[in-house]
SEKOLRO-776374 format. One record per residue: residue number from 0; residue in three letters; x, y, z of N, C-alpha, C in turn. Coordinates in steps of 0.02 Angstrom, whole numbers, plus 50000, padded with zeros to 5 digits. Layout:
# SEKOLRO-776374
tiba resi->NUM; resn->Ala; npx->X; npy->Y; npz->Z; capx->X; capy->Y; capz->Z; cpx->X; cpy->Y; cpz->Z
...
***
This chain:
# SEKOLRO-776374
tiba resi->0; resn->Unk; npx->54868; npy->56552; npz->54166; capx->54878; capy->56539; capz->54237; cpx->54858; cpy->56467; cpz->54254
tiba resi->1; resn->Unk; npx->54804; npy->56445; npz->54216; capx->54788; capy->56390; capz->54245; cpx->54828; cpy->56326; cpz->54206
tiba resi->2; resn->Unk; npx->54867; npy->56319; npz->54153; capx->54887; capy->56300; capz->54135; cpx->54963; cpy->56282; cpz->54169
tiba resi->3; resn->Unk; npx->54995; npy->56340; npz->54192; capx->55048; capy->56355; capz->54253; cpx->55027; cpy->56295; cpz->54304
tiba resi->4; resn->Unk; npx->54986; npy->56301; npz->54342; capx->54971; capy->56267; capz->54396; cpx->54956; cpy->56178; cpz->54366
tiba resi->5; resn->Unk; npx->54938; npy->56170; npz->54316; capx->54908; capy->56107; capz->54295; cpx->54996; cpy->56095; cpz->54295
tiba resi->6; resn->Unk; npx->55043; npy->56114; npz->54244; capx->55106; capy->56083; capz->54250; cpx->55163; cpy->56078; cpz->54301
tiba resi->7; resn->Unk; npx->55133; npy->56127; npz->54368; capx->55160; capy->56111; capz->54419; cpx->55127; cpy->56059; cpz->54457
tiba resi->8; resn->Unk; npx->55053; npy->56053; npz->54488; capx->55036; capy->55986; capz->54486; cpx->55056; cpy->55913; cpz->54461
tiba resi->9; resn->Unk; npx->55060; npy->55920; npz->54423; capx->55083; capy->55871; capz->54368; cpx->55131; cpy->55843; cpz->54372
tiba resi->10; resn->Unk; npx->55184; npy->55902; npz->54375; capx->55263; capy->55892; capz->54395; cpx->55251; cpy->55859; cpz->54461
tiba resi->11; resn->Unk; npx->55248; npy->55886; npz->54519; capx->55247; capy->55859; capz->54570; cpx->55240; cpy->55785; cpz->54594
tiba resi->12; resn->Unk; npx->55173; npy->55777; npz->54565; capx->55138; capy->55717; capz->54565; cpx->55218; cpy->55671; cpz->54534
tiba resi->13; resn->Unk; npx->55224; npy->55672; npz->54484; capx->55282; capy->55654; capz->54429; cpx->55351; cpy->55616; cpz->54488
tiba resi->14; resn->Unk; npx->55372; npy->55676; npz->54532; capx->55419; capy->55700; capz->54583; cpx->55392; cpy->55639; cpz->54641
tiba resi->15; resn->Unk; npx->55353; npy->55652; npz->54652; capx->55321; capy->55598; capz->54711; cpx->55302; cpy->55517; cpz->54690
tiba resi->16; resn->Unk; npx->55306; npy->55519; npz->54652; capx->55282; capy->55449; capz->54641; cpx->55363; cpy->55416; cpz->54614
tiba resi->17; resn->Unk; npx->55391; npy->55455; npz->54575; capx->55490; capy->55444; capz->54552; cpx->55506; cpy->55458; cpz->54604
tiba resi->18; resn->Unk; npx->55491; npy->55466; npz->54688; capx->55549; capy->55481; capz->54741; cpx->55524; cpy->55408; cpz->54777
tiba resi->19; resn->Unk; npx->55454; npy->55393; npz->54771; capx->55442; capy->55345; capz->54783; cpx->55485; cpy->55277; cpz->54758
tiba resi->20; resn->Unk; npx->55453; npy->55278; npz->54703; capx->55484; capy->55204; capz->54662; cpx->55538; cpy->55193; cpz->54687
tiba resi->21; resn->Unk; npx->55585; npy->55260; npz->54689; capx->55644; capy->55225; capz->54690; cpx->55679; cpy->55254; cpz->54770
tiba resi->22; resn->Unk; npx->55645; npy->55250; npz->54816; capx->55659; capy->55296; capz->54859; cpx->55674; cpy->55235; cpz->54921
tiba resi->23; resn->Unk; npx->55662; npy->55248; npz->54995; capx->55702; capy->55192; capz->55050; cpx->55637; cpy->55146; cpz->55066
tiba resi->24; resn->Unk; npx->55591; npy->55165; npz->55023; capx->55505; capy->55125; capz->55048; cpx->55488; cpy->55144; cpz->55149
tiba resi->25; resn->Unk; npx->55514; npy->55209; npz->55178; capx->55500; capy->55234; capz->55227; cpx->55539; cpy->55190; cpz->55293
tiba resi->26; resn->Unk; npx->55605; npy->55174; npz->55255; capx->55637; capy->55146; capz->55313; cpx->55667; cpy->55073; cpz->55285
tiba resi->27; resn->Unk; npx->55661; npy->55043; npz->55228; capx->55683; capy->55014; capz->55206; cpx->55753; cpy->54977; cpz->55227
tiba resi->28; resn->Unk; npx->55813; npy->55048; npz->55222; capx->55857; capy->55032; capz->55217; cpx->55899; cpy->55061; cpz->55297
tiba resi->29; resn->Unk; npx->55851; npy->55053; npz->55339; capx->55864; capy->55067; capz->55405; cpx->55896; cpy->55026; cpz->55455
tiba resi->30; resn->Unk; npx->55903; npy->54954; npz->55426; capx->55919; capy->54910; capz->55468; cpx->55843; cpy->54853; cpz->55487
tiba resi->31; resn->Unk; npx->55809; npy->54893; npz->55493; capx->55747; capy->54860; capz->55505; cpx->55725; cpy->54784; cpz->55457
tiba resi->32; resn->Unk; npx->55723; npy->54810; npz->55424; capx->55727; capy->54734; capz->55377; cpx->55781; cpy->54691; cpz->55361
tiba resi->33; resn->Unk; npx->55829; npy->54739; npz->55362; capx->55892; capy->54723; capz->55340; cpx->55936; cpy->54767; cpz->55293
tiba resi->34; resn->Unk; npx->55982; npy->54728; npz->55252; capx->56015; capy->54779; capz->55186; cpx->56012; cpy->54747; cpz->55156
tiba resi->35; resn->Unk; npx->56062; npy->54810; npz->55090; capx->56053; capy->54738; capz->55022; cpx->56112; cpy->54717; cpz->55028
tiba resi->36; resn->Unk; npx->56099; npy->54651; npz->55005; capx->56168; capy->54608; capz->55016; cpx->56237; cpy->54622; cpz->54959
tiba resi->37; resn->Unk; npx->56286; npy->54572; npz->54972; capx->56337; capy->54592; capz->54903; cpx->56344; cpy->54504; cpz->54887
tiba resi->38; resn->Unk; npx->56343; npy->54503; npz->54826; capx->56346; capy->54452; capz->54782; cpx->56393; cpy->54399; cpz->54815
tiba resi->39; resn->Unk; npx->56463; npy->54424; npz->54832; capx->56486; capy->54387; capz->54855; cpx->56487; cpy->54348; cpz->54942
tiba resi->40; resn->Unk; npx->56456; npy->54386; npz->54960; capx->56440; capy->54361; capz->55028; cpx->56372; cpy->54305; cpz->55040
tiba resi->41; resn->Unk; npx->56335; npy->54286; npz->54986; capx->56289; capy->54246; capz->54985; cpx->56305; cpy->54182; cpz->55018
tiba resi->42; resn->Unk; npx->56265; npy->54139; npz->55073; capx->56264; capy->54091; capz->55107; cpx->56239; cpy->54047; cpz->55087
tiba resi->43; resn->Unk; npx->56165; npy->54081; npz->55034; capx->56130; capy->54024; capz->54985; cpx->56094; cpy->54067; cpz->54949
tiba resi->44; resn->Unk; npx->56058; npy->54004; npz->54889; capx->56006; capy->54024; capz->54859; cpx->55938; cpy->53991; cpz->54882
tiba resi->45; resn->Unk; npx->55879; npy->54042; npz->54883; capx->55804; capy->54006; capz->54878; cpx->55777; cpy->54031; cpz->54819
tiba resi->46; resn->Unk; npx->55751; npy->54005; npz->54787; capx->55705; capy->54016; capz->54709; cpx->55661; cpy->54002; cpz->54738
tiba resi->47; resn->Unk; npx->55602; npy->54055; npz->54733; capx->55543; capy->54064; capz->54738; cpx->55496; cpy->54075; cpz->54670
tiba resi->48; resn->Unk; npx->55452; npy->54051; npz->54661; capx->55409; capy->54048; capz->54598; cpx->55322; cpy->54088; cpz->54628
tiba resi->49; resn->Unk; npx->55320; npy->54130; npz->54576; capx->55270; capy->54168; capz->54567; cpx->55221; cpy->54134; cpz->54516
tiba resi->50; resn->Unk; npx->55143; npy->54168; npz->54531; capx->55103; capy->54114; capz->54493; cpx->55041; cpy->54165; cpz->54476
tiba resi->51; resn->Unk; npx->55016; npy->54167; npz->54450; capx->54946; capy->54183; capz->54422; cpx->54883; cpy->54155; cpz->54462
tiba resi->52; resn->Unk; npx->54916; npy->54128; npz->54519; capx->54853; capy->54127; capz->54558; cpx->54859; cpy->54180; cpz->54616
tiba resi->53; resn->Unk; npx->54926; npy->54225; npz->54617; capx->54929; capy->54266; capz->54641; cpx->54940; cpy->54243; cpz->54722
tiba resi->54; resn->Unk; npx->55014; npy->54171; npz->54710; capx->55013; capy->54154; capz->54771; cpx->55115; cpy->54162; cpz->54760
tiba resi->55; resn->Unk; npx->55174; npy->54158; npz->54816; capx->55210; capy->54125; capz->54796; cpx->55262; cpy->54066; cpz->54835
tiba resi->56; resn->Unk; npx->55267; npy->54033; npz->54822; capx->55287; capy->53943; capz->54834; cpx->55359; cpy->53954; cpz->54828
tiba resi->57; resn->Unk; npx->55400; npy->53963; npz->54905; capx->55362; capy->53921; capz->54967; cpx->55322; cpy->54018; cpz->54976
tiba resi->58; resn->Unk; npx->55286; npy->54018; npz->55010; capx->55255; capy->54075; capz->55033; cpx->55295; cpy->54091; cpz->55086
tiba resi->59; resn->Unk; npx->55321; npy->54072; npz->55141; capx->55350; capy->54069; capz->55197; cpx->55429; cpy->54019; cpz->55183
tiba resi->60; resn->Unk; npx->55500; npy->54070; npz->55216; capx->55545; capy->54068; capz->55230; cpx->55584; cpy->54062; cpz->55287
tiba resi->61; resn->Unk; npx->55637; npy->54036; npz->55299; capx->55675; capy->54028; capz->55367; cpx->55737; cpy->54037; cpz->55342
tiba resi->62; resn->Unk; npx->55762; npy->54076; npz->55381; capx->55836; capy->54102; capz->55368; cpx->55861; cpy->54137; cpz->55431
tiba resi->63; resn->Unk; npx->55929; npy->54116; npz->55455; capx->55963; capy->54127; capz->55507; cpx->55965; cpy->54222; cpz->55512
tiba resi->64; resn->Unk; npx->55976; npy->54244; npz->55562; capx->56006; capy->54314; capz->55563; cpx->56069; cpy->54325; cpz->55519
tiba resi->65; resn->Unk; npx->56093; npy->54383; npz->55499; capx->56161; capy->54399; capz->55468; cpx->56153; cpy->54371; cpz->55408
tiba resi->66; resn->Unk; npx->56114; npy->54286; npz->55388; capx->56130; capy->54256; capz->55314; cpx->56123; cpy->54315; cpz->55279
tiba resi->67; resn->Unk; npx->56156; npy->54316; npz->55216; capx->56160; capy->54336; capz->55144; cpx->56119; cpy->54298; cpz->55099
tiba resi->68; resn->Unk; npx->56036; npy->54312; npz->55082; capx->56017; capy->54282; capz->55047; cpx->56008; cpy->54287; cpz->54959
tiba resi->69; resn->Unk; npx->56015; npy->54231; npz->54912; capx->56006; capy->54277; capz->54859; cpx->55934; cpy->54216; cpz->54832
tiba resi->70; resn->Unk; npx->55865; npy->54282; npz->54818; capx->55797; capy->54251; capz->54808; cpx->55835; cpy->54247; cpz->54723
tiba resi->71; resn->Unk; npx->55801; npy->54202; npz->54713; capx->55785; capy->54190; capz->54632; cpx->55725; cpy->54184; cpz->54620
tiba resi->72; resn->Unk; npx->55697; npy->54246; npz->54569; capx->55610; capy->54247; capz->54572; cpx->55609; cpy->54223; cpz->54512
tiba resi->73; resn->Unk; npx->55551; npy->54168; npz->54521; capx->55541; capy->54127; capz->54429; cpx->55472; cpy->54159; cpz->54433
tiba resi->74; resn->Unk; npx->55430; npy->54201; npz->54374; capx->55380; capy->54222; capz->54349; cpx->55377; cpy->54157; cpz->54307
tiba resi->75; resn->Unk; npx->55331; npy->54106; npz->54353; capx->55289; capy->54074; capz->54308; cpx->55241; cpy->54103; cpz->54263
tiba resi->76; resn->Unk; npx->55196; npy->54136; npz->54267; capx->55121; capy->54151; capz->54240; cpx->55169; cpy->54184; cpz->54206
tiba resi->77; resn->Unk; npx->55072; npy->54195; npz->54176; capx->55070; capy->54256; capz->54102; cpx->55035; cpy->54330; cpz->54121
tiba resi->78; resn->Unk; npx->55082; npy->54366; npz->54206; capx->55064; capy->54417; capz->54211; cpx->55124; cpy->54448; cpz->54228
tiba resi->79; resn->Unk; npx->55135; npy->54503; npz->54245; capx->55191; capy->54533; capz->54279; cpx->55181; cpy->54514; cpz->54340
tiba resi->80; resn->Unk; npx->55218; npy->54496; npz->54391; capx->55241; capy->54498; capz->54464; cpx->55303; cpy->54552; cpz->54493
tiba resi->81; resn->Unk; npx->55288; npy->54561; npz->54564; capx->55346; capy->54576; capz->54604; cpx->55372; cpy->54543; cpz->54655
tiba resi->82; resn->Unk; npx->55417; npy->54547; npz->54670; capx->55454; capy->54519; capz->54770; cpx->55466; cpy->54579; cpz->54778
tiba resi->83; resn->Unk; npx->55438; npy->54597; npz->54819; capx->55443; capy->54661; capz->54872; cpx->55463; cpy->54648; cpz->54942
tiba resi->84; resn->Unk; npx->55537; npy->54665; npz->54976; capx->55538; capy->54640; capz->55052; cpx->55520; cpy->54700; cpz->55073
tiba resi->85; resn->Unk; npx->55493; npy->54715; npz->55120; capx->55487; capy->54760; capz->55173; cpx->55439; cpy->54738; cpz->55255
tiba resi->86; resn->Unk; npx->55424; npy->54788; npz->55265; capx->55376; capy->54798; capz->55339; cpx->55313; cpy->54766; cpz->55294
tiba resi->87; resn->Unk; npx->55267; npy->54760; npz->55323; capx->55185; capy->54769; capz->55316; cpx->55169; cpy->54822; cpz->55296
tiba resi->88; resn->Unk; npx->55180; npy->54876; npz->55344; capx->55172; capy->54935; capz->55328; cpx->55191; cpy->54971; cpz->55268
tiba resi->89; resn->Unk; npx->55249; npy->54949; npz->55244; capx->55295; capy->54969; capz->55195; cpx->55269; cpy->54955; cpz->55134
tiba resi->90; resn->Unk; npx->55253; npy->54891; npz->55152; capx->55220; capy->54849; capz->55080; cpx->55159; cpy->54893; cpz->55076
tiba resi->91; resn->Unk; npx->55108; npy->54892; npz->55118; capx->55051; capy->54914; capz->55102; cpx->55037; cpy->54973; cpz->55103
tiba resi->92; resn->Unk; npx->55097; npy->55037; npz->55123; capx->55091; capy->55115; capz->55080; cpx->55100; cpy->55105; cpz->55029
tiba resi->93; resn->Unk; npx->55149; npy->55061; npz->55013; capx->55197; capy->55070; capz->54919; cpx->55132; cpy->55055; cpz->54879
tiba resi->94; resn->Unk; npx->55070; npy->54985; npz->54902; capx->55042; capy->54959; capz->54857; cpx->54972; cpy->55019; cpz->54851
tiba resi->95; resn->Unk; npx->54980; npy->55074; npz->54879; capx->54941; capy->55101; capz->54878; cpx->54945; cpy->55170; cpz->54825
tiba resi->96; resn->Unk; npx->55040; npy->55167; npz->54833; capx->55047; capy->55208; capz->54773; cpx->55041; cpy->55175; cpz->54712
tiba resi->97; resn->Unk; npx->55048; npy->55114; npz->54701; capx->55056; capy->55077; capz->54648; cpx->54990; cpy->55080; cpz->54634
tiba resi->98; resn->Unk; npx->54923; npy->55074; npz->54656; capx->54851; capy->55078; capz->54633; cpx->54845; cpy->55157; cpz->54605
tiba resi->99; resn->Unk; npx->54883; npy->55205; npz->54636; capx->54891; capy->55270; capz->54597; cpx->54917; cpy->55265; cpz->54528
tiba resi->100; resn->Unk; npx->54970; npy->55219; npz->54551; capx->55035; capy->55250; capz->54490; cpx->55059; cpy->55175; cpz->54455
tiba resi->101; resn->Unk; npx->54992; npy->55151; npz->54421; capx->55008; capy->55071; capz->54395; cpx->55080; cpy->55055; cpz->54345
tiba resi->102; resn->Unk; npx->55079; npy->55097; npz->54337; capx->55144; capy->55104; capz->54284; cpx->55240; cpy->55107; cpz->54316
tiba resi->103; resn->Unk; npx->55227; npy->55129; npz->54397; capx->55257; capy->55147; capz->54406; cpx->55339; cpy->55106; cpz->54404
tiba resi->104; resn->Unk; npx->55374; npy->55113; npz->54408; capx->55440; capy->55066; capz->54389; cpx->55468; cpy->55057; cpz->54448
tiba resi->105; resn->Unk; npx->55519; npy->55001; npz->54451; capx->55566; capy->55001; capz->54535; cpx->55623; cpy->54957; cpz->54512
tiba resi->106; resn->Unk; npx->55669; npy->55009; npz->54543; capx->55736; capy->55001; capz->54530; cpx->55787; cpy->54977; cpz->54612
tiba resi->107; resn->Unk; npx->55719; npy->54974; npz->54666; capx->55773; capy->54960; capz->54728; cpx->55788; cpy->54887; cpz->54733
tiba resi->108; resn->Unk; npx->55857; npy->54883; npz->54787; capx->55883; capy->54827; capz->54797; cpx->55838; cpy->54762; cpz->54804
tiba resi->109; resn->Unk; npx->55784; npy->54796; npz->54857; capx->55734; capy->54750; capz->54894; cpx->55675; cpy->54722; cpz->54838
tiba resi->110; resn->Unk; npx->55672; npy->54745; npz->54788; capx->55630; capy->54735; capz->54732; cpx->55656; cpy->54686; cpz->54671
tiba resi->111; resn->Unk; npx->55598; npy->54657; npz->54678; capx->55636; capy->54611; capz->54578; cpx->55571; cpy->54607; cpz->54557
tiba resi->112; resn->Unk; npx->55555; npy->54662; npz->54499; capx->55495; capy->54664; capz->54446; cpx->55506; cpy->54600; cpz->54383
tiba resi->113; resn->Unk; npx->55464; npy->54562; npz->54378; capx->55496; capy->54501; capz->54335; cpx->55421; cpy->54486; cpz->54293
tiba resi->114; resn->Unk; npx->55449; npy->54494; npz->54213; capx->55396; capy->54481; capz->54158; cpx->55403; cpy->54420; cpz->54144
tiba resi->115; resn->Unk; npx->55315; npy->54390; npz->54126; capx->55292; capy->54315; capz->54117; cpx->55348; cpy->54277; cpz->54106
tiba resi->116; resn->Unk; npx->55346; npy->54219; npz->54125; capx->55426; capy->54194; capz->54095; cpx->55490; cpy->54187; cpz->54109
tiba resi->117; resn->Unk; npx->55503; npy->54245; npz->54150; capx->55562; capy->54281; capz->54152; cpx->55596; cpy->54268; cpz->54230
tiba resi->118; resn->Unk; npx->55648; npy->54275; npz->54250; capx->55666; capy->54276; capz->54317; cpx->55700; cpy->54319; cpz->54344
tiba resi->119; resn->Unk; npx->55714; npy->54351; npz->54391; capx->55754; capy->54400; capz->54418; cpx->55780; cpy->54371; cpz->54502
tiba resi->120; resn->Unk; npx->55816; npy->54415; npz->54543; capx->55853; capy->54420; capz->54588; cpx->55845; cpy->54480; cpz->54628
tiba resi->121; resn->Unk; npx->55840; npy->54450; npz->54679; capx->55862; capy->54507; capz->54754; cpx->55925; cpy->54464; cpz->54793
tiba resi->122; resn->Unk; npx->55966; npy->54508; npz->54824; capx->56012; capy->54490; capz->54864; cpx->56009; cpy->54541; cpz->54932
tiba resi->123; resn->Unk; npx->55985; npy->54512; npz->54977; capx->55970; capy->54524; capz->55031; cpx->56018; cpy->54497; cpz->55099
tiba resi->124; resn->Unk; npx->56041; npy->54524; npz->55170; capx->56071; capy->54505; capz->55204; cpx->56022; cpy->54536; cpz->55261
tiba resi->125; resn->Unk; npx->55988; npy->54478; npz->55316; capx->55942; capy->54486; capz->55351; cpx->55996; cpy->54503; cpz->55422
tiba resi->126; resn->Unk; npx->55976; npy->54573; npz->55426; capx->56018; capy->54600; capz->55500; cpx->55986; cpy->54580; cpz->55564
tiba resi->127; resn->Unk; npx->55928; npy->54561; npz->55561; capx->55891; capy->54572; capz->55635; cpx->55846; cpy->54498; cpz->55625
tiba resi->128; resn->Unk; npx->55828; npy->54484; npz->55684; capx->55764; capy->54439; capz->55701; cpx->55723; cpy->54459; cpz->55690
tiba resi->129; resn->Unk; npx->55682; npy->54416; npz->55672; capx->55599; capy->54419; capz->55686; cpx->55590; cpy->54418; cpz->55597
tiba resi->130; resn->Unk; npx->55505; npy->54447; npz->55600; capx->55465; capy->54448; capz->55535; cpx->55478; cpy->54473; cpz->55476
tiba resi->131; resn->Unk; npx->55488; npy->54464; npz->55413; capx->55516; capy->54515; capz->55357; cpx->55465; cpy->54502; cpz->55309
tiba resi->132; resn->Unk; npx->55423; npy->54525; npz->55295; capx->55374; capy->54512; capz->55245; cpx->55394; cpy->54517; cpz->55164
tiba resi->133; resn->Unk; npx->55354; npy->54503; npz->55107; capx->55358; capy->54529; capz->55045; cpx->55313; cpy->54514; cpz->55006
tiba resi->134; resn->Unk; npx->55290; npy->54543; npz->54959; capx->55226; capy->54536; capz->54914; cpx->55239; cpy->54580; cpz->54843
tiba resi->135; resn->Unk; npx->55201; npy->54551; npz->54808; capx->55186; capy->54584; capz->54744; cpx->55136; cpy->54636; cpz->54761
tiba resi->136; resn->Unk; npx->55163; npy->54713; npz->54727; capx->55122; capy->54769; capz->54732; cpx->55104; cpy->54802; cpz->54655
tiba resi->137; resn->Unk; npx->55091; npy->54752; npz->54610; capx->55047; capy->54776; capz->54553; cpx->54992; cpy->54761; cpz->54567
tiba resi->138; resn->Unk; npx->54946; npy->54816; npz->54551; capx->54864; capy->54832; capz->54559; cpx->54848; cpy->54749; cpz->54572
tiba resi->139; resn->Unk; npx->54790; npy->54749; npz->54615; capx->54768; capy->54685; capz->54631; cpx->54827; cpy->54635; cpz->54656
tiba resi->140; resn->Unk; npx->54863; npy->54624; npz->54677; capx->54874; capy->54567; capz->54680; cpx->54879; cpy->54567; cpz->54740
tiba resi->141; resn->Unk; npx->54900; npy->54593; npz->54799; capx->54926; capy->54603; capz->54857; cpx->54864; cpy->54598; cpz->54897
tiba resi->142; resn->Unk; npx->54793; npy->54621; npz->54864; capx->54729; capy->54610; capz->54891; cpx->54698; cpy->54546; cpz->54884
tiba resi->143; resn->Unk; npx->54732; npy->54506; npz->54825; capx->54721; capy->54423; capz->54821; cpx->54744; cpy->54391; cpz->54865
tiba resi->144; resn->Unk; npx->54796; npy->54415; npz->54889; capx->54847; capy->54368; capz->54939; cpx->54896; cpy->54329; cpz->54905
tiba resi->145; resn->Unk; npx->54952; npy->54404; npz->54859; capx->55002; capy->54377; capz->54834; cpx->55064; cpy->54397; cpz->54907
tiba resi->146; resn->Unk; npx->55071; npy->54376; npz->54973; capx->55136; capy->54401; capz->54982; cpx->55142; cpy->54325; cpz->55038
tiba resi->147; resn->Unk; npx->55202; npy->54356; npz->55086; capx->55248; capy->54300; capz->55112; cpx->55271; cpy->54318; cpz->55171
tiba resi->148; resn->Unk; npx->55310; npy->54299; npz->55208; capx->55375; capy->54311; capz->55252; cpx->55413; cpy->54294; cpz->55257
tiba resi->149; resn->Unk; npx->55476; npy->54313; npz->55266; capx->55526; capy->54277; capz->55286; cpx->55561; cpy->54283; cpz->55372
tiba resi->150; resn->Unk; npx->55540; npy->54221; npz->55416; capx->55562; capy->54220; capz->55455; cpx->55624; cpy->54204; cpz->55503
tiba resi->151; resn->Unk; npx->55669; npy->54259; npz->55522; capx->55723; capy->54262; capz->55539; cpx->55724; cpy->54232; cpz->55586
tiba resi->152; resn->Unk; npx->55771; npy->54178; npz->55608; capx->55793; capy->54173; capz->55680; cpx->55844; cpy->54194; cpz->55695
tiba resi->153; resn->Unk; npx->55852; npy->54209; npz->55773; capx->55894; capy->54244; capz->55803; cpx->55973; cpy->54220; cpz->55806
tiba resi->154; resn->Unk; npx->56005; npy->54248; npz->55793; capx->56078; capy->54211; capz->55779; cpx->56095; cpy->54202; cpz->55874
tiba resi->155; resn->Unk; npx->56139; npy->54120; npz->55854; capx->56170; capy->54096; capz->55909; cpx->56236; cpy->54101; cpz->55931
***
């Protein structure tokens, strides 16, 4: 019996943290931040570089309403990083599962997981004005003051 319950636990846990990873980050894909963009609709590129001091350069963005942006994340250092866009809020439930679930993987639009070295991509199209945050949510870093914003202005 108790063995029963340990692999339904288990499972669950399993279930919740995989609906997570790969799930809308609680509104994500609501408009609120925006969507994900399509390759071909890009207006520009910004390359952003990640660092082992757990900062990333530029930290802060400006980008019109509607643009199609496509980030290019350069993993300088010799750690893993993320770009995470979301809310505040968003960022800082997810990074809370991520202190649960260090391992955990992410496969959404709004995400680019990028090893030492290495570079990845988000393509993003900012629907609305105002604040759009993003940060790295592997253990520690988000409590160093790895994240950013990107601030929308209002289309004319």
């Amino acid at each position: 019996m108790k063995t029963a319950h340990l692999v339904v636990l288990v499972a669950g846990l399993g279930l919740s943290a995989t609906a997570f990873a790969s799930g809308t980050h609680a509104g994500g894909h609501d408009g609120t931040i925006g969507q994900p963009g399509k390759a071909g609709k890009v207006n520009r590129t910004i390359t952003v570089e990640m660092n082992d001091a757990m900062r990333y350069s530029p930290a802060n963005i400006d980008v019109k309403q509607g643009e199609t942006i496509r980030f290019v994340v350069r993993n300088v250092g010799k750690v893993k990083h993320e770009f995470v866009i979301g809310t505040e809020a968003e960022l800082k439930a997810h990074y809370e599962q991520m202190m649960k679930f260090p391992d955990m993987e992410h496969e959404d639009p709004q995400t680019a997981s990028v090893a030492p070295g290495k570079q990845g991509e988000v393509i993003w199209q900012f629907t609305r004005a105002g604040k759009v945050d993003f940060a790295c949510l592997q253990p520690g870093h988000y409590d160093a003051g790895m994240k950013g914003y990107v601030d929308v202005a209002k289309k004319r």
